[in-house]
Phi, psi and omega in degrees: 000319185268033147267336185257336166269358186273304166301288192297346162281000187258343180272289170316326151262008170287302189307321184281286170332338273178273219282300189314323153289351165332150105354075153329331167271119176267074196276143151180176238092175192247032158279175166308113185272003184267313195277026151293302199296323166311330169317299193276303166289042153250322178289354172280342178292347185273123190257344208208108144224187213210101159262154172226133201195192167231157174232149174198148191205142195238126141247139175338310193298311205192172202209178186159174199218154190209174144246149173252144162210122193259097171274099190254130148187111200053234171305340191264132185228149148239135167222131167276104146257125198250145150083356184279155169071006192094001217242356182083179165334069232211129191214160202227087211265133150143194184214221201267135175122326208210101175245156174235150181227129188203110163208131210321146176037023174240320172169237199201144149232142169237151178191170177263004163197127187319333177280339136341270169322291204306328193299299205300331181276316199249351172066048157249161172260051183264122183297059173323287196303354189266284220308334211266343187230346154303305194317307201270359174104018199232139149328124202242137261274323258226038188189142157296165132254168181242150170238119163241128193273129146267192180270015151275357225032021133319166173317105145262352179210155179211107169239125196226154172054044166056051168227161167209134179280056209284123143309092195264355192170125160255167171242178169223154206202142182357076174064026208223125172273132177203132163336112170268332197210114177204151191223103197262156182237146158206207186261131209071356161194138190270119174231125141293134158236132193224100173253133179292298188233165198196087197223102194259163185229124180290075167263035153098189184291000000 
């Protein structure tokens, strides 16, 4: 008996060791998983950029078109949107614990997380903290996913959390291949990003 509980705690823990190293990313297309990684720790290193661009989005309530401007810079985010859904002028502020929503001629909002604000003011379902590791085209660490590789090793579809993600074109900006063109889908609601600039910044440790 005590050979048989010694093997099965000794099976529970290979097995438990085994499920704790799972592989989160689920790959396949027809790119390089070596030049994917490369790909990817050299874009994880961007701590910081400045987007400028359009967004356009379809939701059940109402659709619409915008410009976007994205201030990242480590934890600290500001993002501007103007002019989408009829609603005027609307930025999104903060970092982790503590967010603001401020949109033109309705008030001030607080909430501890953007998605939180955005669901409850504006009735979208959007993974604000997952977009920060999408924008660049990359997964985001902390969920599985499935990855299709193009023949650049890069993103061409990325799907996670009951989302799914097309990469339709990248640009390269200081020396960084980074998305130009994404369509992202979940339920109820459709987001275009259509980005113009892309002026990404590394600011260290």
């Amino acid at each position: 008996m005590r050979l048989k509980h010694l093997f099965a705690i000794v099976l529970f823990t290979v097995l438990g060791g085994c499920a704790a190293f799972a592989p989160q990313e689920a790959l396949q297309g027809h790119g390089d998983p070596a030049r994917w990684k490369a790909h990817k720790q050299q874009t994880e290193a961007l701590d910081g950029w400045q987007i400028n661009g359009k967004v356009g989005i379809r939701a059940p309530r109402d659709s619409g078109s915008g410009t976007l401007f994205w201030l990242q810079r480590r934890d600290y985010f500001d993002i501007r949107l103007s002019g989408p859904l009829g609603r005027g002028a609307s930025r999104l502020t903060g970092h982790r614990g503590e967010v603001v929503l401020e949109v033109a001629n309705q008030g001030r909002y607080q909430a501890a997380s953007p998605e939180a604000l955005l669901e409850e003011q504006m009735g979208w379902r959007l993974p604000v903290s997952h977009l920060i590791w999408w924008v660049r085209g990359l997964p985001a660490p902390d969920s599985r996913s499935r990855l299709t590789l193009d023949g650049d090793s890069r993103l061409a579809r990325l799907e996670q959390d009951d989302w799914q993600v097309d990469y339709l074109s990248y640009a390269e900006q200081n020396g960084y291949w980074l998305p130009q063109r994404i369509k992202l889908h979940g339920h109820d609601l459709d987001v275009t990003l259509v980005i113009k600039d892309w002026q990404p910044r590394r600011l260290g440790q």
